[in-house]
C-alpha angles and dihedrals in degrees: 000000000000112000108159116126119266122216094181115012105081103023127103098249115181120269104256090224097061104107104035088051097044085050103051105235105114116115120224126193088264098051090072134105130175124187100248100025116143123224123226122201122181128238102216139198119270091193130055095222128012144130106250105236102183136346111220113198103153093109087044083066097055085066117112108245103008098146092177144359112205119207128193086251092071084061120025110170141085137256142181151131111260104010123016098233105121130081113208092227118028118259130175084002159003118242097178136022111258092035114148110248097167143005110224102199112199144166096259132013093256105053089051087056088056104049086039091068087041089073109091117196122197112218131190100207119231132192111304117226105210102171152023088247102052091034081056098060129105101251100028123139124276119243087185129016100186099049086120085070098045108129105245108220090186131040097227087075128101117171110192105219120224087027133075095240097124082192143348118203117181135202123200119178120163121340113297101184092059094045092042092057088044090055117123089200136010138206128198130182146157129216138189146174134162131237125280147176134279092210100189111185090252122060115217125270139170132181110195126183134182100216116205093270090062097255121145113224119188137167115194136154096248137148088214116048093162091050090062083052105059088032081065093043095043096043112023094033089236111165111250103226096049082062113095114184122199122187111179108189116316122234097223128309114173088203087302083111095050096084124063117245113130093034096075083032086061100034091056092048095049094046078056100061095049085273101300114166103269126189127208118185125170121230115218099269093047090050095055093038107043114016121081114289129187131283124289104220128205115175142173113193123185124190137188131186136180121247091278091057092250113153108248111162137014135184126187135199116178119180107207117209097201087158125218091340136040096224105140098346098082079057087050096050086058105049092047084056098053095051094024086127086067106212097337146118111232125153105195106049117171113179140164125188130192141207112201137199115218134155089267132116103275117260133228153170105336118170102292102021094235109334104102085062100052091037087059101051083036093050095040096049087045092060085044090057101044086054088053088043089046082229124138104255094240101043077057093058098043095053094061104024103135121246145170123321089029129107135251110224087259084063093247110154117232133226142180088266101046106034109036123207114301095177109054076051090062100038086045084049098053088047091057101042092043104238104173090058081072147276100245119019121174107217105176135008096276092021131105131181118194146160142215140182145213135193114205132195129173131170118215091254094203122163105269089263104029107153146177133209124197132180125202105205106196111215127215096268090045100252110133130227120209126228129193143111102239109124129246105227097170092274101107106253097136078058104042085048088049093055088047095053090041083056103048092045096040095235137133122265086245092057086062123083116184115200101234100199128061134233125179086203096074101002118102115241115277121180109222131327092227135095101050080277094123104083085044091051110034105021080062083054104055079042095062095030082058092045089052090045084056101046072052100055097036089057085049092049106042089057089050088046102043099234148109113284095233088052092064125070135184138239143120090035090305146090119213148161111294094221095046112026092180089072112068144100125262118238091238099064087051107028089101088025134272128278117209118227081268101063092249108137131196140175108037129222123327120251126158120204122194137174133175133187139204104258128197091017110159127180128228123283098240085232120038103012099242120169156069104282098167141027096227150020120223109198130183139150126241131203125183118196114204133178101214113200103218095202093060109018085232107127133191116229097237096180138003111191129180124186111182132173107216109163112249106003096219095184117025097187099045084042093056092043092053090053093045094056086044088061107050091044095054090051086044087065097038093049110045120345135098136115121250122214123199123228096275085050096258119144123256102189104041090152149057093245094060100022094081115224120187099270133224101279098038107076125101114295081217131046104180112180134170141166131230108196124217103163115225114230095219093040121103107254077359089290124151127192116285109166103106097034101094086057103059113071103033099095093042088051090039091051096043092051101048085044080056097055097036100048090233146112113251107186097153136069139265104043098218117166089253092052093062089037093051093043087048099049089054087054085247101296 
């Protein structure tokens, strides 16, 4: 057990992006302006599934200053990156409203709107699928007839063809027919919720150029830069090495900016236009209709347990609306099967989860990855049960959390170091929330008080060998730089990185200097900067980067202090004799090596260089889902308070609280932070958002007036957050990822207290006042 004493880890530093963001003078992708840039503007689909007859774009040239008009002919093939089933600009046909049918490039931006408007598309109308469950039928349309011949990119992905199942992975663990008939008491419930929108503050936005040597240089707002690298390369036979990816600061994602869809768009219009910089920014409404949302989520979850209320049995069935196309989906499917237990020991698991095609905006990447949605169907079936049960919700819980020893549904073995302690989070969580004072209190004659709780659980689903590369550059005056191409969100990483290099190198924070911006040209690979897989990756990088600058300076120093390199140690910017600190020799008089009276000089600049890789990685068995997915397991518990008016349905978030063991917290007050702005924004989902769809699959909330966020005033009065800390032994410091984690079980805690004040089951999103009044009114059924 490590119990040195720690001058950095573990301390709230100061984000390193403070001042430059509270004073405004941060510059996102957007922000910029070149003389000669180009504007794109898309053409996109009226209709949510159609064949495209004719595209008319004699009216679009008329327009001053239109330099191309790109059409799906000029590229007609599909990406994607899971499954290959997306063409970046419609051909034959439209599966979703918003999508993009043609790119109009023009001088300035509005000329590119008009013209835009100018293109008129023919379309013959087809069958509209405008749900999982009618998607799921046997006769439904087909949104796409030739899934069968989709080129897979990864292995984890079954489309089903002649269905519109983009994908079916399966877990089976025990025997669950034998355990369901040996049940002493069942449970079984549906759930269901539509997509919605990740709404970060910053739409995305991209400028690519082909400059006269062939490199393709693009800025863009993403979470991968690496991934557009390789899409060019996979898909356009770009060279990787002539593609240069440049990512500034990026204005909120919440994992929306992890998948690749402007980035191709740009790329063809400026190949268009004889390689010209061209720019292509979505407005709002753009950004909510036509980029990629959030899942749409439809579940049936049945438990059994034996008289004691142990959990014997459990069977799950998740409904996965990806959309028009799998992306990430088909990701997402997956993740939701291999922790579909939620936090919970169960030996006999059968579960089925589905990626399904409808006439939606495709879906992608949102904070969990899928986790929040099956939280919310696991934790609301578990309440059902304890009533059914008459048990007390925790004690519930707490019978059956999983521990040490256990097995995940994939069949992975836990341990104190992977999996974390569930169960002093739950215990921390109904101190804070004040269980015991009661679930449901009336506290005036049309005002109710209630509770409810949620356990969480996510594994860092990385690719088997996702990786991260960091290098730490001294300076003359022995200040470091830091190197890496993790992204900045918003969430605090450059800083967390920062504190990990200051610690290993003993330094202060202000001796540390992270570079904010990335840039694939000089930046080691790193894989994604999603799944609160950054602070594992490439915080284990800068480790060992800082590790490889002081094996560095040691073999510098031991030669100026005429001594043995394992006799000498660093701290305070310097690096000096064990047995007698006061003799050493200061960074900044060998960080670019040391030069001798004589003017002889040895040893050369500092720079650290550091990697790590995902070890032990398996995927998942096609049949049965065996395998080791993630290295790690983050667990917590969640509890939402609410005061519930009985005359009107509407209803006041009292409390929001949020215990999580991550591992070594590095940094307490980014930490709580991240798990404060979780929080609202899973409330935010479970409360009010969602998009609605007509019955030709338009939508109907395509902006920020009419798509209904949580607003100023109705977040919790309360955010109440703490840490319990079970290092993790393969962690940097101990520390595991932490950054969805806030998210996941608010809607399951939300749900299960409002279906605690109302009396009620609430098994669909959003929880509006007319939802619980409605639900109420039909006794629940």
């Amino acid at each position: 057990m490590d119990t040195s004493i720690r001058s950095t880890v573990g301390k709230s530093e100061q984000r390193i992006d403070t001042v430059e963001k509270a004073t405004g003078r941060v510059r996102y992708v957007g922000d910029y302006a070149v003389p000669g840039m180009l504007y794109a503007k898309l053409v996109t689909s009226t209709e949510a599934h159609a064949n495209i007859k004719a595209i008319d774009t004699t009216e679009a040239w008329k327009v001053p200053g239109v330099r191309a008009i790109v059409t799906g002919e000029v590229f007609p093939f599909h990406i994607g990156p899971i499954l290959a089933d997306r063409p970046p600009l419609a051909f034959e046909k439209v599966r979703y409203y918003g999508e993009p049918v043609a790119i109009v490039v023009a001088d300035h931006e509005h000329q590119g709107k008009l013209a835009a408007s100018l293109v008129k598309v023919e379309y013959e109308q087809l069958p509209v699928v405008n749900s999982v469950k009618q998607a799921f039928e046997t006769g439904a349309p087909l949104v796409h007839t030739d899934s069968g011949q989709y080129m897979k990119i990864i292995s984890d992905v079954y489309p089903v063809p002649g269905t519109n199942i983009g994908s079916h992975i399966k877990i089976r663990k025990g025997d669950f027919g034998t355990a369901w008939a040996a049940c002493a008491e069942t449970v079984t419930a549906t759930y269901s919720f539509n997509l919605s929108d990740h709404a970060a503050l910053e739409t995305r936005s991209t400028r690519v150029e082909i400059n006269p040597a062939g490199k393709v240089i693009v800025h863009s707002c993403t979470q991968s830069p690496f991934t557009i690298k390789k899409v060019l390369n996979q898909f356009f036979s770009i060279e990787v090495g002539n593609i240069m990816v440049h990512v500034p600061l990026v204005g909120g994602a919440f994992g929306g900016k992890g998948t690749i869809q402007l980035e191709p768009l740009a790329y063809l219009a400026s190949k268009a236009v004889g390689g010209k910089m061209v720019k292509l920014q979505f407005e709002r409404e753009e950004d909510m209709r036509t980029a990629p949302c959030h899942i749409g989520f439809d579940a049936t979850i049945k438990l059994g347990v034996d008289k004691g209320g142990k959990l014997l049995a459990g069977q799950y069935t998740f409904l996965i609306d990806s959309g028009a196309y799998t992306d990430q989906a088909a990701g997402i499917t997956r993740a939701a099967a291999l922790d579909c237990t939620g936090p919970y020991d169960i030996p006999n698991v059968w579960c089925d989860s589905y990626c399904m095609y409808t006439n939606h905006p495709f879906a992608t990447s949102f904070r969990g990855y899928g986790h929040p949605e099956l939280t919310f169907a696991v934790e609301r079936t578990m309440d059902q049960l304890a009533r059914k049960l008459n048990m007390d919700p925790i004690q519930l819980r707490l019978l059956n959390c999983i521990k040490p020893g256990d097995t995940t549904p994939t069949q992975s073995v836990l341990t104190a170091s992977n999996i974390g302690d569930v169960e002093k989070c739950m215990l921390r969580a109904k101190e804070i929330i004040e269980w015991d004072k009661g679930e449901r209190i009336e506290v005036g004659t049309e005002i109710v008080r209630s509770k409810g709780i949620s356990m969480i659980w996510k594994t860092s689903t990385t690719a088997t060998n996702a990786q991260a590369g960091a290098v730490l550059i001294f300076e003359a005056d022995g200040t470091v730089n830091v190197n890496c191409a993790a992204i900045e969100l918003g969430q605090g990483t450059k800083t967390i990185l920062g504190q990990i290099a200051a610690e290993t190198l003993k330094m202060g924070m202000d001796k540390i200097h992270v570079t904010m911006e990335v840039n694939t040209q000089y930046d080691p690979h790193q894989w994604r900067t999603v799944a609160s897989s950054t602070t594992f990756l490439a915080g284990q990088a800068v480790l060992a980067a800082a590790k490889d600058a002081i094996t560095q300076l040691k073999k510098t120093a031991a030669i100026v202090l005429q001594c043995a390199e394992e006799d000498l140690d660093v701290g305070g910017g310097r690096v000096y004799l064990k047995p007698d600190p006061s003799h050493g020799v200061d960074f900044k008089d060998i960080a670019l090596g040391y030069t001798f009276p004589n003017g002889h000089a040895i040893g050369g600049q500092v720079v650290g260089v550091g990697k790590h890789i995902q070890r032990h990685l398996t995927p998942m068995d096609k049949e049965t889902g065996f395998g080791k997915p993630g290295p790690w397991w983050s667990v917590g518990a969640q509890a939402v308070e609410v005061e519930w008016n009985e005359r009107d349905y509407t209803y006041k978030i009292v409390k929001a609280v949020t215990v999580l063991d991550g591992g070594t917290i590095i940094n307490p007050m980014t930490a709580t932070q991240q798990m404060r702005g979780g929080m609202y924004m899973g409330l935010s989902f479970a409360s009010t958002e969602s998009f609605i769809f007509n019955e030709q699959g338009v939508m109907q909330n395509p902006d920020l007036r009419n798509y209904q966020l949580l607003r100023f005033g109705e977040q919790p009065a309360e955010y109440l957050v703490d840490f319990i800390e079970t290092p993790s032994a393969d962690g940097p410091y101990g520390a595991r990822g932490i950054g969805e984690y806030g998210v996941i079980g608010m809607a399951a805690a939300l749900a299960n207290s409002l279906s605690v004040a109302a009396q009620v089951e609430l098994n669909e999103l959003p929880l509006i006042p007319e939802f619980i009044w409605r639900t109420k009114k039909e006794g629940g059924k």
